[in-house]
Structures are given as structure tokens and as C-alpha cells.
C-alpha positions, -999 to +999 in steps of 0.1 A: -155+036-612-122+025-618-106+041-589-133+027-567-123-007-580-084-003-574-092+011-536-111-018-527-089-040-539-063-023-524-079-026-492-082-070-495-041-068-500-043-049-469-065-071-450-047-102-461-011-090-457-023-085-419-038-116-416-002-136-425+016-111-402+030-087-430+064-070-421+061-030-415+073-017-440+052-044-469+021-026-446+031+008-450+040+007-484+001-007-494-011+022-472+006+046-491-007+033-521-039+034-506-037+071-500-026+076-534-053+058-548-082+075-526-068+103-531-070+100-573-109+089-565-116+112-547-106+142-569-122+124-597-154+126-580-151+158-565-174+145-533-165+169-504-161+136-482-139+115-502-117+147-505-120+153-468-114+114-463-079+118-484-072+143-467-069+128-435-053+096-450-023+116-464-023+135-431-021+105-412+005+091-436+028+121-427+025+116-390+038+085-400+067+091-415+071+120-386+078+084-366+061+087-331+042+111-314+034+115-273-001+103-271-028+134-261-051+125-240-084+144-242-110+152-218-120+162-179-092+140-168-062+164-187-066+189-164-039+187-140-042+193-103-013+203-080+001+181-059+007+190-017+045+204-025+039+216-058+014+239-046+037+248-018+062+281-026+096+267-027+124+274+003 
């Protein structure tokens, strides 16, 4: 019960740094608490979905610290379609 306790409150510090404009870094560094934290809850309750959920969390920490990734657009409109001189065999 106590981890549930420290990950909602870790979640208010969240929510209020944003609302007064937090720098970066004072954000990221409550995430990764956060993940920590979920992550310790998670185990100690050994729910499939709050391990799946922390999971995710530290995966999305390390695209994080990766720094930025080309956005991947899914769906019908990925498939790309020739152009007129693409098409055409080069000369």
C-alpha cells in the first residue's frame, strides 16, 4: 500500500511542477522517480499489468534519454506511391 501511496503522490509533484512551468530537467527527474517507484509497486504486487505498465514506463524513459526519434507514422497513408519521374527509368 505504501508504494501506491508514494506513486500517487509522485504523480501531484508532477502535475503541479507542470502547472508552474517546471524546467526539463526538474520534469524528467520526477518521471524517473516515477518509474522507479511503479516499478517497486508493481513487483510488489506481482499484477501482470502493473508490471507490463513499468515496463513501458522504463521503456519510454530510455527513448528518452536516446534524445529524439523520427516520428512513424502508422496506417493506409504510409504507403508510399511513386511519383511521375520516380516511376520513370532514369537516362
Amino acid at each position: 500500500m505504501e508504494e501506491a501511496r508514494a506513486v500517487l503522490a509522485r504523480l501531484e509533484r508532477i502535475e503541479t511542477l507542470e502547472r508552474e512551468g517546471a524546467a526539463v530537467p526538474s520534469l524528467l527527474a520526477e518521471l524517473r522517480e516515477l518509474v522507479s517507484e511503479a516499478s517497486e509497486w508493481a513487483e510488489r504486487e506481482r499484477d501482470p499489468r502493473a508490471r507490463e505498465a513499468a515496463v513501458a514506463l522504463a521503456e519510454a524513459e530510455r527513448a528518452a534519454d536516446a534524445g529524439p526519434q523520427p516520428v512513424r507514422l502508422r496506417g493506409s497513408h504510409e504507403t508510399l506511391l511513386p511519383s511521375a519521374p520516380a516511376a520513370a527509368p532514369f537516362e
